[in-house]
Structure formats: structure tokens, C-alpha cells
DODOLO-96477 format. One record per residue (C-alpha): residue in three letters; x, y, z. Coordinates in steps of 0.05 Angstrom, whole numbers, plus 5000, padded with zeros to 4 digits. Layout:
REM DODOLO-96477
ALAXYZ...
END
This chain:
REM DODOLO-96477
UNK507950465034UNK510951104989UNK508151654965UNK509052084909UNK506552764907UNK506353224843UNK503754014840UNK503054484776UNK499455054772UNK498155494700UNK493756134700UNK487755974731UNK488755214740UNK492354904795UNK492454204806UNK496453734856UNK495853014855UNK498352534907UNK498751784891UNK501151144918UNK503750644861UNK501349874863UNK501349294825UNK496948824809UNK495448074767UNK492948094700UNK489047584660UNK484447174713UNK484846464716UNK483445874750UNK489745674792UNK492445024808UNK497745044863UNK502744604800UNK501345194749UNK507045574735UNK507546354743UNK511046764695UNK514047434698UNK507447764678UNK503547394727UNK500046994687UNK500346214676UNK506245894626UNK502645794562UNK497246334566UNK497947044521UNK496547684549UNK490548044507UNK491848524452UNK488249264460UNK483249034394UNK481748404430UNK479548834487UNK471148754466UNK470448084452UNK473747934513UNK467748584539UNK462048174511UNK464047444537UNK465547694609UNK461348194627UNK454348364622UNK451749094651UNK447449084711UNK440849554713UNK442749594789UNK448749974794UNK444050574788UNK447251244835UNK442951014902UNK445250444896UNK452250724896UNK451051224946UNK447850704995UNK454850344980UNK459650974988UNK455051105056UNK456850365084UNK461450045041UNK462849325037UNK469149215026UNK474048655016UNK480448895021UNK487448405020UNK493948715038UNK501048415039UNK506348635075UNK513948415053UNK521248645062UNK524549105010UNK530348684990UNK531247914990UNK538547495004UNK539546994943UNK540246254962UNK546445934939UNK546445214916UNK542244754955UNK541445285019UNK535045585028UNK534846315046UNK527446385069UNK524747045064UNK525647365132UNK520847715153UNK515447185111UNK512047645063UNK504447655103UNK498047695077UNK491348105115UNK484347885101UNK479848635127UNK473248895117UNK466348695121UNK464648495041UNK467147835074UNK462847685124UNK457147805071UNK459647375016UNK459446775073UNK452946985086UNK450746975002UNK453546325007UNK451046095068UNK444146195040UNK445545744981UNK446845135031UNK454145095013UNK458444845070UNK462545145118UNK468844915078UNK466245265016UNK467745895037UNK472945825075UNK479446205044UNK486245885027UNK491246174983UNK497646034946UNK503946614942UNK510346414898UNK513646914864UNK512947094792UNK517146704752UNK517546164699UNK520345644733UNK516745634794UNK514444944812UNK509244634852UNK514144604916UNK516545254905UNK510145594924UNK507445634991UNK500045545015UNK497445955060UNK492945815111UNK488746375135UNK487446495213UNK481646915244UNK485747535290UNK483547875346UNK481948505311UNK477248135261UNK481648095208UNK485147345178UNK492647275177UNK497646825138UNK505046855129UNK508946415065UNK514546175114UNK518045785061UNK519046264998UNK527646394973UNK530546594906UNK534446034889UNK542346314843UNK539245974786UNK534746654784UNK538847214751UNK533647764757UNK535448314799UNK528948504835UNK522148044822UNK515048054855UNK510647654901UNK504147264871UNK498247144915UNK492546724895UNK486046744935UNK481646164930UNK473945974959UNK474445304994UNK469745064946UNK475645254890UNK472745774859UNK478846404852UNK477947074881UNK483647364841UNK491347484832UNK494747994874UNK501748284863UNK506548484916UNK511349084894UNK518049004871UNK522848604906UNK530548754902UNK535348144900UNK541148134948UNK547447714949UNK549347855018UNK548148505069UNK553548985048UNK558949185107UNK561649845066UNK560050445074UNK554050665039UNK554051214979UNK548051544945UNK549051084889UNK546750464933UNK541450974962UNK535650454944UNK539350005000UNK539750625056UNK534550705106UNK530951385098UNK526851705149UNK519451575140UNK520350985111UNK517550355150UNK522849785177UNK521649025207UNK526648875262UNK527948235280UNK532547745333UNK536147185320UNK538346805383UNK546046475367UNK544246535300UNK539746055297UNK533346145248UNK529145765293UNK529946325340UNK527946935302UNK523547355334UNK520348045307UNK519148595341UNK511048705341UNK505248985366UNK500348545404UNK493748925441UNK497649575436UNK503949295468UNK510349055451UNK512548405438UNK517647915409UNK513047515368UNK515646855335UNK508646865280UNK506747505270UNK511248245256UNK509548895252UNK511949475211UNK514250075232UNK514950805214UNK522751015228UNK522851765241UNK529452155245UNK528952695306UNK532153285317UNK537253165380UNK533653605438UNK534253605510UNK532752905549UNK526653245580UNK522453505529UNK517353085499UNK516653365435UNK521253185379UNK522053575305UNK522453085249UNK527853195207UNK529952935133UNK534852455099UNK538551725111UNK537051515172UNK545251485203UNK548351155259UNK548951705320UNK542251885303UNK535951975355UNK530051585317UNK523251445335UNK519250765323UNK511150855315UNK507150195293UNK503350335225UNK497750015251UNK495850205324UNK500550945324UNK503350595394UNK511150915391UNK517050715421UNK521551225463UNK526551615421UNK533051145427UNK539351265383UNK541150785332UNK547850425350UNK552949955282UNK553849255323UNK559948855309UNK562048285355UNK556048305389UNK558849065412UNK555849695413UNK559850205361UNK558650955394UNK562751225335UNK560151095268UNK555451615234UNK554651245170UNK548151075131UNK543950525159UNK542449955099UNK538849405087UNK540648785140UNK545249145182UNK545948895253UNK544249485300UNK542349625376UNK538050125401UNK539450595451UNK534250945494UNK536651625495UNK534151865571UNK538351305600UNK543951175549UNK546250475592UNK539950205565UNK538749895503UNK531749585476UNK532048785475UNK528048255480UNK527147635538UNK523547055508UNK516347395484UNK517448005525UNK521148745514UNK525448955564UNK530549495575UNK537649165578UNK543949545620UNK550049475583UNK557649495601UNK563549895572UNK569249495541UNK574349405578UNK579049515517UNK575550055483UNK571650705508UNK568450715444UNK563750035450UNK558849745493UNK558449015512UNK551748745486UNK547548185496UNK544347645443UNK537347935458UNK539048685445UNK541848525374UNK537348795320UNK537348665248UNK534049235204UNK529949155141UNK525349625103UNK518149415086UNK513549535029UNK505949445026UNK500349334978UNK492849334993UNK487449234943UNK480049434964UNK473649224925UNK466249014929UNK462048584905UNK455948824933UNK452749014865UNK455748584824UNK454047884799UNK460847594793UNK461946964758UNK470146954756UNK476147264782UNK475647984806UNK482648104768UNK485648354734UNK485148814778UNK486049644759UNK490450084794UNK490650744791UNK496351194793UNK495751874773UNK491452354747UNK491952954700UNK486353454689UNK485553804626UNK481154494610UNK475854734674UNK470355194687UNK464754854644UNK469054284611UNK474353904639UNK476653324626UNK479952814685UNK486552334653UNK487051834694UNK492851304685UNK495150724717UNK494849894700UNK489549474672UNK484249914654UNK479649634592UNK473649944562UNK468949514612UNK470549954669UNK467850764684UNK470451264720UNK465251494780UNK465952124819UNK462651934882UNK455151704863UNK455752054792UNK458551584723UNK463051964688UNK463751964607UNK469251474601UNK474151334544UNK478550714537UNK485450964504UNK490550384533UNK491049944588UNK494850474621UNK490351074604UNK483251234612UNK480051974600UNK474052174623UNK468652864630UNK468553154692UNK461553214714UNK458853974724UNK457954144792UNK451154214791UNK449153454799UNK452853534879UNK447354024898UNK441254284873UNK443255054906UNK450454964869UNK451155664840UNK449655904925UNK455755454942UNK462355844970UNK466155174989UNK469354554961UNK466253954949UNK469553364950UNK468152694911UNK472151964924UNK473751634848UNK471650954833UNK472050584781UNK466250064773UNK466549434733UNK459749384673UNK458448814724UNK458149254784UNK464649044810UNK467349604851UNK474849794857UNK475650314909UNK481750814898UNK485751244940UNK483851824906UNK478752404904UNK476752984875UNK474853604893UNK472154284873UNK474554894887UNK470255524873UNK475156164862UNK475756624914UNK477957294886UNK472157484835UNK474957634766UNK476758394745UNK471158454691UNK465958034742UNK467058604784UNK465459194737UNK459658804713UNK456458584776UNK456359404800UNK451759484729UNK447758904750UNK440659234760UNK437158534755UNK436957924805UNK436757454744UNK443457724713UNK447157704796UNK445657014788UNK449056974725UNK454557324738UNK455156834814UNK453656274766UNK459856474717UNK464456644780UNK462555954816UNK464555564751UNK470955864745UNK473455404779UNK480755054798UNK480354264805UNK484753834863UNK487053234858UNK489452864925UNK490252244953UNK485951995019UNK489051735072
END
């Protein structure tokens, strides 16, 4: 996933915001696997709603709860439960030609998480409804116009190990007829019994005719590997697709796994001794030559440092420092034994002992199983609830938020918070506390920042920051958790003419004021949870 971070300060203001951008469906609607998805993610033949048709659409779909009350919040924010479905899919995508069929490799996955689940089997459990009613099946095509019936794939969810469900769309390509240059992923969740769950976008997808084989420049830097960024590598065996393996994590060890792969976090290293265990992280592309580290984004298990090798002819190059892109071919090479090289035997990792070339110092001899191809990964995850809510349709569109802006402080401030598909039926919350809210756009909401005061009944006592998670709840107590909270930050160095007046200060009463007027100076952070 990518982050963007942004910090300003101005006089006695300072904010820093920290956000991660996602996508998501708009209009709900009830799916049928021969609908057609446009562009906009909605079906052929449907319109999009105009901002003034924003409250009619208000007062036929949603109806205000007198339960979403700020217990019943609280008792959420204390156990909350969630639904949460992620998707997981490469960066860049090879264009079919004619009647081939590239598939998508790795197959864009899907992750079912969280315990909201469990309890909406349970709600309909109660109701008598079968075991096949809420069972979950899904449909992912991409987001296009012409996208036919046999162009999208169903997915078919299995339970994992670690309580979550799984699904991969094996059979998604971008046929030539396509002349976009990047596209998205569509996702449709469904209840066995048909009803929808809701749309789900992936992020943007960049359309490739072929891996390129030149050198790399910063204008093609969308196509480089940088450091931080997370990869997919995966094995073909003589070339064959049948054969593709991924490199993944399975019980917290690795495994070539012909179902399931795993993304990973490649970190460039400073080049230090052999024996020393600790390794500085460093910035930029990540470059052939280089000493990188592989750490699963799920389970944090890590991979030796090993330096990234170019592969040609099924050789080892030891002399190319260029920039690492999209599909390249590469071997890895465990840097405390440098005739070693990471590869695979049938479902298990193994360390593999090359040879020199007999014609040329500067290659290696490698094996089918140690030859790697790299790709860079994206990922997407939307959380809600709908623990307090009495849902009757889709939970989308579903809002996003992706950055905030605060305005004013001390007694009034007001939060900006912008993003995609906000509407006037959804508040801003600041952990159990409803904020003022005002629609502007389906891209911008503003709202009051509460006072202080309703966090703790001894507020104007309080020397440290409190901080608040932001929600935004649906009038029909819908809850879309975000990734962001907000916290306050008392000042720390007591004005100039606070001072002078607190040594006049005969009078408990006018202390308090004066702590009181100190307190509520105060700056406002905005950050992203992890």
C-alpha cells in the first residue's frame, strides 16, 4: 500500500496529515454476473446522481436510527465488528494480443477478515435462512464497457487457516481491443441468498505491452522498483504457465505455493559486513548489485539480505547496476554465501549452489527453479459495520477518505475532510462524539471540531493529548471505519501575556481561567493509524 504524508505549520497551528488513497464503487446495485461494468463502476445504462439529487435519493434510502446514540458507539469502538474485504493485485498488467490470453499473473486476490461476519451469519441464522444463504460468492471483472458475462470471473470464497476466506480471479486479461492505458478491478460481493454486499474497487492498474529490456530512466520511474514498496515473485518452470509458483508465506514459513502468494516489503540495505545483523535502510530504485531485504506484509517473517542479480539465458549477470522494473527476470543472491541463490524445489525453498561460466567471469550458471520474475503490488481494504445499522441494500457506495485540512483552533476549528463519495447522509464522528457536518461535494465534507471538554469531565486539569479515531457513520448506522485520527495537543510553552497574568492571579477561580485559556490554545494533528 502507499502512503502520502503532508506537514504545515503557521503561527500557532501545526498540522500533519498522513493518508493512504483508495477507491471505491459508486451507485449500489443489484448485480447480475451478464451486467456490464463501465468505467465508473456502475452498470451500462445507469446515470450517476447529480449533487441536487443528493436528498431525494437521502429520504428514499435511508432512515435515521434512535440507536446510534454515543454508547452505543463507544461499546462499538471498544469491540468492533468489523467486516473488512481487501484485494491484493499486481501494479502493471501485459495486454493480450489477438486471441491469446494473458491472465493476470499474480490473480488479483480477494480477503474476507473480521468478526462483523461471523455475526451477520448468526442474524441470519436466527431468521431460519439456510446455510447457502449466507454463504459469500463474488464476481471481479474489470471496469469497462464491454465487459461480458465470460469476461468476468466468479470467485469462490475458501475458509483459511487464520480465520479469514480467500479467492483468487484466475482468468482476468486485457484483451488489444482495450486502448486505455491503466484501468481498475471490480469486485462484487454477494449473500448466497443474492442479496449484494457492495462494489469494491481495486486501485489503478497500468497497461503493459511487453516487460521492457532497456535501461530504465526516471521518466518510466512508475515502472522501477523503489525501496519500500511491496513485490510478488513468482516461478515459471520451462515457461510453462501451468507451472507458476509464487513465493509465499504459509504458518510463518516459506513456500512455493501454486494457489495462494504473498506480498512483500522490498527494502534496500546499506552494504555492511557479512556478520552483522543489523542493516540501515536506505532510499531510491531498488538496482541490480544491490543488498535487499524481503519481509512478508502479513506475518513480518523476513528473508536473509541476498543481492539482487539481471538473469539472461537463464545466467546470473554480476555486472549490471541498473534499475529493477516491472517483470524483469532476476535471481537472488544470499549475501553470506554468495554461491547460493534462493530457489524453489517443487513446494519447498531451498538454497541453490551455482557455477561460474565457463566463458565469462562475469555470470553464474542458474537453474529453472532459482529464476525469479519481479512485480510490484498494490492493495485496497475497506472496513465497515453493520452492527447498528438496519441495512436494507448495498453498503456502497462506499466513502473514502483521503485527506484532511483543519481550519481556525483554540475554541473553534473546523476539520475539511475530503475524499470520494461523501453525501449529506453521512457524519463525521470523532471517536464516540457526532460532529456538525456539512455536505459541500462528493469530494468534500466540513465539519466542527468538538471542544475538548466532552473527552473528560477534568479537561481544563489535562497536560496530554488525547486522541480520537474518525468515522464516518451512515443516518442508518452504517459504520465506515477510516485510517485516520485526531488528536489534541495542549501547548506546552504558556503564552507571554498568560505568564504576566497568572503572577497577578490572587484568585483560584481566575488560575483556572487562565489554565482553561492556556489548555485551549491548542495545535490539532492529523495522522494516519497503522
Amino acid at each position: 500500500m502507499q502512503s502520502l504524508a503532508g506537514e504545515a505549520e503557521t503561527g500557532e497551528e501545526r498540522r500533519e496529515a498522513s493518508l493512504q488513497i483508495t477507491d471505491s464503487l459508486d451507485t449500489p446495485h443489484t448485480y447480475q454476473p451478464w451486467d456490464s461494468l463501465t468505467h465508473q463502476a456502475t452498470v451500462l445504462g445507469r446515470t450517476e446522481p447529480r449533487p441536487s439529487e443528493w436528498n431525494s435519493r437521502l429520504d428514499q434510502s435511508f432512515s435515521p436510527l434512535p440507536r446510534v446514540t454515543r454508547e452505543s458507539v463507544r461499546q462499538y469502538l471498544q469491540f468492533p465488528p468489523d467486516q473488512s474485504v481487501r484485494i491484493l493485485h499486481a501494479k502493471v498488467a501485459q495486454k493480450s494480443y489477438g486471441n491469446e490470453k494473458r491472465f493476470f499473473c499474480p490473480p488479483p486476490c480477494v480477503y474476507i477478515s473480521g468478526s462483523g461476519w461471523k455475526l451477520k451469519q448468526d442474524v441470519l441464522n436466527a431468521t431460519g435462512a439456510g446455510d447457502s444463504c449466507y454463504r459469500l460468492y463474488g464476481y471481479m471483472g474489470l471496469d469497462s464497457s464491454c465487459v461480458t458475462q465470460a469476461d468476468t470471473s466468479k470467485l469462490a470464497f475458501e475458509d483459511q487457516p487464520d480465520a479469514r476466506m480467500f479467492a483468487c480471479a484466475k482468468s482476468l486479461y486485457i484483451s488489444d481491443t482495450d486502448k486505455r492505458k491503466h484501468f481498475r478491478l471490480v469486485l462484487k460481493l454477494f449473500l448466497g441468498n443474492g442479496q449484494e454486499i457492495g462494489s469494491f474497487l481495486s486501485k489503478l492498474i497500468k497497461v503493459i505491452s511487453k516487460p521492457s529490456q532497456k535501461r530504465q530512466s526516471m521518466k518510466n520511474a512508475d515502472l522501477c522498483i523503489s525501496t519500500g514498496s511491496r513485490v510478488a515473485l513468482f516461478n515459471r518452470l520451462r515457461s510453462q504457465t501451468v507451472s507458476t509458483r509464487y513465493l509465499a508465506v504459509e504458518r510463518g514459513a516459506f513456500v512455493a505455493s501454486a494457489r495462494q502468494w504473498t506480498a512483500f516489503t522490498v527494502t534496500l540495505v546499506e552494504d555492511q559486513h557479512a556478520d552483522s545483523e543489523e542493516f540501515t535502510v536506505c532510499e531510491g530504485f531498488i538496482c541490480y548489485g544491490c543488498v535487499v531485504q524481503l519481509v512478508c506484509t502479513d506475518s513480518g517473517v523476513a528473508l536473509p539480505p541476498m543481492v539482487i542479480r539481471k538473469v539472461n539465458k537463464q545466467h546470473a549477470i554480476l555486472d549490471v547496476d541498473e534499475p529493477v522494473s516491472q517483470l524483469h527476470k532476476c535471481a537472488f543472491q544470499f549475501k553470506d554465501n554468495s554461491q547460493m541463490y534462493l530457489c524453489l524445489s517443487n513446494e519447498r525453498i531451498i538454497q541453490y549452489q551455482v557455477s561460474s561460466s565457463l566463458r565469462e567471469q562475469s555470470r553464474e550458471v542458474l537453474n529453472d527453479g532459482s529464476c525469479w520474475t519481479i512485480i510490484g503490488t498494490e492493495a485496497v481494504e475497506y472496513t465497515f459495520c453493520e452492527g447498528l445499522a438496519c441495512v436494507q441494500g448495498a453498503i456502497s457506495p462506499i466513502p473514502v477518505i483521503t485527506g484532511l485540512e483543519v481550519n481556525g483552533g483554540g475554541h473553534v476549528a473546523m476539520l475539511e475532510v475530503n475524499g470520494e463519495n461523501f453525501g449529506p447522509h453521512l457524519k463525521v464522528w470523532f471517536g464516540n462524539v457526532e460532529a456538525e457536518t456539512m455536505f459541500r461535494s462528493p469530494k468534500s465534507m466540513l465539519c466542527v471540531v468538538p471542544d475538548v471538554s466532552v473527552f473528560s469531565g477534568e479537561w481544563r486539569w489535562l497536560r496530554h493529548p488525547i486522541t480520537v479515531p474518525l468515522s464516518l457513520i451512515r443516518l442508518d448506522g452504517l459504520i465506515y471505519r477510516s485510517t485516520f485520527s485526531f488528536t489534541y495537543t495542549p501547548e506546552h510553552n504558556t503564552p507571554p501575556q498568560a505568564r504576566g497574568a497568572l503572577q497577578n492571579a490572587p484568585e483560584s477561580d481566575t488560575l483556572i481561567d487562565f489554565i482553561h485559556q492556556e489548555f485551549t490554545r491548542t495545535n490539532f494533528h492529523l495522522f494516519m493509524q497503522n
